[in-house]
C-alpha positions as CSV (number, residue, x, y, z in Angstrom):
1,X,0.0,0.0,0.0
2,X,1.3,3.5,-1.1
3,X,0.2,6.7,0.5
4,X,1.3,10.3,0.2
5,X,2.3,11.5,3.7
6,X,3.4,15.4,2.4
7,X,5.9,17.0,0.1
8,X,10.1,17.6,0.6
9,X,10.7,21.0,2.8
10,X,13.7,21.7,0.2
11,X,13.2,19.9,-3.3
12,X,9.0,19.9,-2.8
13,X,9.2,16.0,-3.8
14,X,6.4,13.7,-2.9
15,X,7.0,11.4,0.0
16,X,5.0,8.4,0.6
17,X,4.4,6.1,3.2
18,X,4.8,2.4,1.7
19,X,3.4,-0.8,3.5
20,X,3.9,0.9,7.0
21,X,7.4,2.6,6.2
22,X,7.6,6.3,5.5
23,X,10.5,6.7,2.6
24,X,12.0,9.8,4.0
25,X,13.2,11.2,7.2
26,X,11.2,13.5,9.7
27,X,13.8,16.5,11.2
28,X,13.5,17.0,14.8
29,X,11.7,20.0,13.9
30,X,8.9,18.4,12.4
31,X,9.6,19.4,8.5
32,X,9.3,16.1,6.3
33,X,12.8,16.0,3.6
34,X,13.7,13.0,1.2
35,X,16.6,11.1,2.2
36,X,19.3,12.9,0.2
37,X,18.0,16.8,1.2
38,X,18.0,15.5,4.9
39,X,21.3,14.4,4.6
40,X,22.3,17.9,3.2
41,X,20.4,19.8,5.9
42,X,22.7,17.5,8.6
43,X,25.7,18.7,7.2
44,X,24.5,22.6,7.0
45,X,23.3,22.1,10.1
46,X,26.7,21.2,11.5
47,X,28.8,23.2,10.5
């Protein structure tokens, strides 16, 4: 089962929620990313 939990907070890509597993990462903010513009919101995030 696929189902669209909200949108990227930088690239605006859709994110989905597939058989129980959301396919993205949640910040401890609350925003929603994708994997790779999480990843790049770490390292800014960091330094």
């Amino acid at each position: 089962m696929k189902e669209h939990v909200g949108s990227c907070e930088s690239c605006k890509k859709d994110l989905f929620c597939m058989d129980g597993f959301f396919q993205g990462e949640i910040a401890p903010s609350g925003k929603l990313f994708c994997y790779s513009c999480y990843i790049e919101e770490k390292k800014e995030s960091n330094e």
